[in-house]
Structure formats: C-alpha cells, structure tokens
N, C-alpha and C positions, 0 to 999 in steps of 0.2 A: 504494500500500500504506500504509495506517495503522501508525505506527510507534511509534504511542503504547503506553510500557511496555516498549520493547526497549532495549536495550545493549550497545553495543558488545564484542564479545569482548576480553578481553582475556590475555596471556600469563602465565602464575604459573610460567615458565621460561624459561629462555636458556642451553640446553644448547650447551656447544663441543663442537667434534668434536674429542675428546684421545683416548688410548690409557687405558686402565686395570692398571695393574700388577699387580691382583692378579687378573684373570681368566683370565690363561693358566698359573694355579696350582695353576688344580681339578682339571683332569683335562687329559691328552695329547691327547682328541681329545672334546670336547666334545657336538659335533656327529656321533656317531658313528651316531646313528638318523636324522638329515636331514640330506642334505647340498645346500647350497645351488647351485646351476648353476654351472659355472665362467665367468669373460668368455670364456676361451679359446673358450667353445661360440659365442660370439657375437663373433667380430673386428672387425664392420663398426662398433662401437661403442665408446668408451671411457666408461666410469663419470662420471659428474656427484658430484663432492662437495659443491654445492651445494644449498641445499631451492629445488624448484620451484616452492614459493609461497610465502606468507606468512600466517600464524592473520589477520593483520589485514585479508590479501584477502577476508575471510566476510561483510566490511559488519556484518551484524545478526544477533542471537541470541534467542528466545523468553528472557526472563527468568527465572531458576531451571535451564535448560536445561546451563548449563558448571558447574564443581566447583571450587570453591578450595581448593587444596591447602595442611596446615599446613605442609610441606614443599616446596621445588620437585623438580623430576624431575631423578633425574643425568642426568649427562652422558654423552655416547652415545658411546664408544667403537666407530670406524672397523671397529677388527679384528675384535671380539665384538660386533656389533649384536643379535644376539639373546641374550644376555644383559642389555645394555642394556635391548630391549624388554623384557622379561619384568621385569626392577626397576621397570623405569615400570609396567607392568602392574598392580604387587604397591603399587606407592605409592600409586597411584591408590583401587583397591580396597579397600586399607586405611584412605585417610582416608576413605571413603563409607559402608563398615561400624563403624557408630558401633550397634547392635543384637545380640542372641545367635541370633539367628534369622533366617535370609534364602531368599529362593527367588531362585532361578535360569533364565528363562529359557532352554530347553536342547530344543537339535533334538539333539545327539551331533557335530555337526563340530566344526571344531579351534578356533573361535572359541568358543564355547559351553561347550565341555571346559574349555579355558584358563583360561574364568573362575570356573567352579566349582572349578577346582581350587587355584584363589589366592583364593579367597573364602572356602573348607574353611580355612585355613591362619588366619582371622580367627573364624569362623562358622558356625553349625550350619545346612550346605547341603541343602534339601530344592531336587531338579532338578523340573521341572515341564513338561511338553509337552502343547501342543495339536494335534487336525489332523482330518482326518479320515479313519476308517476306514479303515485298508489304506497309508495316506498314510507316504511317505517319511520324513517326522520321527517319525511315530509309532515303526514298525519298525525304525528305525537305532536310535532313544533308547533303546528297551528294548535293543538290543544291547551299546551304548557303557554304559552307568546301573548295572548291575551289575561292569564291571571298575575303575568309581572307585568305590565301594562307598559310592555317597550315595544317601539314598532317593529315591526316582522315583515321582513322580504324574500322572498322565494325564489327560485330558479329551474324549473324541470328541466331536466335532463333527456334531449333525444338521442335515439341510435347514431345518429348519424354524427350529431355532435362530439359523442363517445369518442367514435373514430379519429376524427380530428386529433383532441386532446390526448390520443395516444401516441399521435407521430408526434405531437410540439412538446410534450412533458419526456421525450424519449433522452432528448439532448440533454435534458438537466442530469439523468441519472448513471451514475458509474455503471459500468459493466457487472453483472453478478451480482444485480444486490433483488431482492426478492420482489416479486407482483405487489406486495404491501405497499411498496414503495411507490407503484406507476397509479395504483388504488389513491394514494392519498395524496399526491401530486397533483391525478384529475381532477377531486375532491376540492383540491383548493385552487387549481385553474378557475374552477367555475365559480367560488367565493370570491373568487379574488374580482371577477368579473363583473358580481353581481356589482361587489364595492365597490368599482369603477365607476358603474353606472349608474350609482347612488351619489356619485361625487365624492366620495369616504378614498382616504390616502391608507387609512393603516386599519388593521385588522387581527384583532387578537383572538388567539385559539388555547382552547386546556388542554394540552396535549399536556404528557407527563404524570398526571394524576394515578391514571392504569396502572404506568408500568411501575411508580416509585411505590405507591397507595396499595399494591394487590388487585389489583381491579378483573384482571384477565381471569379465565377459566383454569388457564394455564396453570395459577398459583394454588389451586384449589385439587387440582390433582398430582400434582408434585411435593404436595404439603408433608404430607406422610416422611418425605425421602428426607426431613431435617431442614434446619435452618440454612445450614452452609449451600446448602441446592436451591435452595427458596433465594439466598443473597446471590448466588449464580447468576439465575434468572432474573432476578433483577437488574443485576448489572449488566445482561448483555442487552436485554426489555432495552434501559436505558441509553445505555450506550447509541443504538441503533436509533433510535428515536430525537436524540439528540444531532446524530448525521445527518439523519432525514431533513431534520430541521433545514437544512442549506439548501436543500435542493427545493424543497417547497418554497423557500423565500426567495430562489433566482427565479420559478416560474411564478410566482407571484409578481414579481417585482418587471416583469414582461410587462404587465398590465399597469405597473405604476404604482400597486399594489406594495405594503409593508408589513406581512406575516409577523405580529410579536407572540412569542409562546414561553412567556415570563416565567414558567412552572416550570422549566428546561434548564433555569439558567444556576448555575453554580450554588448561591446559598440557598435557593428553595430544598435542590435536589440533598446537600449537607442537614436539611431541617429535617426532610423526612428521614434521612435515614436516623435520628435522634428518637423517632417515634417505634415505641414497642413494637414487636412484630402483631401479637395480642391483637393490637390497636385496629390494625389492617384486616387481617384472617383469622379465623376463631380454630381450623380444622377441616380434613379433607371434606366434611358434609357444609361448610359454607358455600350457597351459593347465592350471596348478598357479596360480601369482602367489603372492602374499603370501608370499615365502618367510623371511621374518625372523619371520613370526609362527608361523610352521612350526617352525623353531630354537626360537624362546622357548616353544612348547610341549612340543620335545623338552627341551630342558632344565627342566623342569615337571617332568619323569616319568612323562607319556603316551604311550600304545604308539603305535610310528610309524604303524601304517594307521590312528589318529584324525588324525596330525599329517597324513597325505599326503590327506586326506579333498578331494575336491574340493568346491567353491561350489556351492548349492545356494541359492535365493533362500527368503524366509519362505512368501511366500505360494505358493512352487510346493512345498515341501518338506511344507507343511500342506493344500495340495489346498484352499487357500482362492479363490485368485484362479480356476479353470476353472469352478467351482462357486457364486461371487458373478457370474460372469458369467453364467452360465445363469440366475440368480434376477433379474437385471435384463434381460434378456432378455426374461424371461417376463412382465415389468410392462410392458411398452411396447409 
C-alpha cells in the first residue's frame, strides 16, 4: 500500500473513567425511555472496564479524514455513559459546524436522528435521503422527518442513474477494496447531489457509530470468540471506514459537495474506545447493540421507537447494493 500523504491518527483526548457529580442531578431516572440490559441478564460475564483497543491500533488515516477538536472530549463517567456519549457527540458536532447551513445524511435510525438532532442545536438542518423507490430508508425517513420537524428532501434512485454513478465513483476507488465501498460512494454521489441542488456546500454523515459502538450483526456473532476478537473487528470495522472516508469526500467534493463525518475523527474514535464493552453489547443473543448510543439518544429527546430502531446497513436500507449487483451482472 502507498502511504504517501497519510498520518498517523492521533488522540485530541485522554478521557479517565471518573464519576460526574452533576449528572445524577437532572433527573431521578434519566434513562426512563431506554433502559440498558442488566449484567444480571448475562452472569456468565463480568464487565471489562478497560478499552479493548487503542485509537493508535488504526496504523493509518486518509489525510483530512479525523477532526481536531478546539476542545478535548470529557470524561466519561462509569455511571452515566450515555450522557457522556451524547456531550462527546455535541463537542464533536459542534467544532465541525463552523456554517449556518448543513445537511444531514438521514435514513431515520437512531444514529442518523442523533445527529440531526445535535447538529439543529448548532445549524439550520435540512435531512436529506436517498434510495430507491419503495426502499426502506426512503419510507422510515418520511416517517421519522416530520416528528423532529427538520425539513426533509428526497432523491429516488433510477436504474439507469445507478449505472452512471458506477462508472464516475469507479475512479475514486483503489483497486481491491470491496462493493461496500462503490455501495457507499453511490450513496453519497446522490446526497451529495441532492445538497447541490438544495444550495447546501457541506454535509454531514454518522458514519462511525457501527463500527466503534457494536452496531453491526457482525459483533453479535463473534461475541462468544472474546474481547480480543470483538477489539479485532473493531479495529479493522474502523480502520476501513475511516479510508472510505477519502474516497467519498473526493466524489463528493465533484459536486462541490463537503462530506464531514466528525464521528471518524481521532478523539471521538479515542472516547469510545474509553467506553465499556458492556456498554455497547450485552452477549451473543443481543440483537439491539449499541446500547449507550441508544441512552445518549434518549436523553437527546427522541421518541424511544427511533432510539430502539434496529441496524439496518446503507446500502440495504437504500436498495443500493441488490440492484448494483444486478447492473454488474448484466455487464459480464
């Protein structure tokens, strides 16, 4: 691999894991719209209060790809992780929204909601979904888009357009790297496009969340195999995601387009690994995960069936990936 032009990630936090005195002040029961798994449910295990990996296990970073925060991220209180998360959330977001104007990559799940909803708090949030016809992201958006009351813009997706966006996202992408890749490339050709034509310069996306958070299926059946396999696949989840990141922001940036995906960038990705494993995954029969991100959404003030929303990937939520594969298919 050519390495010319990358850099090493590095930390712009060193969160301890202390208590917070003023967050069992707000309210008696915080968590009153999600409540986190008990261990009790899971005895064969005791909690890990160490991180299972390290930001600096990531090797390399596409350049531009992490966020230097003017602030570092607090510190992650044990007891309240999802308050925690949710102030890192709001740090993050906040130094990136340097604009009065932003769009939002937005299918309607709890990662998507989340960030619109800490971005409104900076930013005048135009939500933006692609996909195609009938397509899952399409039909949840419009359900979730009117009860946060940001406006909502759409984009169907035709065959034909498909094709297109497969030869012009082809050039962004190094040799060898997987269909996930050209999936979420098209994905954001067409966001990118939409925000063009909304007048919108930059556009932010929660990418990140999955892979640091447990979000994927992946980590639900790998659970069993240990921590050190769970922090693997994290690392390479992230790794990869973080690559990606370049290639979506040059075909982005065709369009005039400015892909920020704050959740990616060096102290976010250092915060979560601060967070219990616990916190994320409860055990091989979780199939919710992410449950701190769940918390820092309910205490956001989104209704709990966004927070309980289950994973759903981009490319299947937009009916990108069964339908790019029928179109290469048909060439060979």
């Amino acid at each position: 691999m050519d390495h010319s032009g990358w850099w090493f990630i590095r930390s712009a936090a060193r969160a301890a894991l202390v208590m917070n005195p003023k967050a069992s002040t707000k309210s008696a029961n915080p968590y009153s719209r999600y409540s986190l798994p008990s261990r009790r449910d899971h005895p064969g295990s005791e909690p890990s209060r160490s991180r299972i990996w390290s930001v600096s296990s990531l090797s390399m970073v596409p350049e531009g790809a992490a966020s230097n925060l003017k602030a570092p991220l607090p510190a992650l209180p044990v007891e309240d992780a999802g308050a925690g998360t949710l102030e890192a959330v709001r740090r993050c977001m906040g130094d990136a929204l340097e604009c009065e104007r932003v769009g939002v990559a937005f299918s309607g799940g709890v990662d998507s909601s989340l960030l619109a909803k800490v971005c409104s708090e900076h930013a005048g949030v135009t939500l933006l979904t692609v996909g195609f016809e009938s397509s899952h992201d399409m039909e949840y958006s419009a359900l979730v888009a009117p009860r946060l009351r940001l406006p909502h813009h759409t984009h169907i997706i035709s065959g034909e357009e498909l094709g297109r966006a497969y030869r012009l996202v082809d050039g962004a992408i190094p040799p060898g790297q997987p269909l996930s890749w050209h999936e979420n490339c098209i994905a954001f050709h067409f966001v990118a496009g939409l925000a063009a034509g909304l007048g919108l310069e930059r556009v932010v996306a929660a990418n990140g969340i999955d892979e640091l958070f447990c979000g994927y299926d992946s980590y639900r059946r790998i659970y069993d195999s240990g921590e050190e396999a769970i922090g693997e696949m994290m690392r390479q989840k992230t790794a990869n995601e973080i690559q990606m990141a370049g290639a979506i922001r040059e075909v982005a940036g065709r369009q005039g387009i400015l892909i920020e995906q704050p959740l990616l960038g060096g102290a976010f990705v250092e915060f979560s690994g601060m967070v219990p494993l616990h916190e994320k995954i409860t055990g091989s029969g979780d199939y919710l995960r992410k449950h701190v991100v769940r918390r820092a959404a309910a205490l956001a003030g989104l209704p709990s069936d966004i927070c309980l929303k289950r994973k759903k990937a981009l490319q299947y939520g937009t009916r990108i990936h069964p339908r790019l594969l029928r179109t290469i298919r048909r060439r060979l």
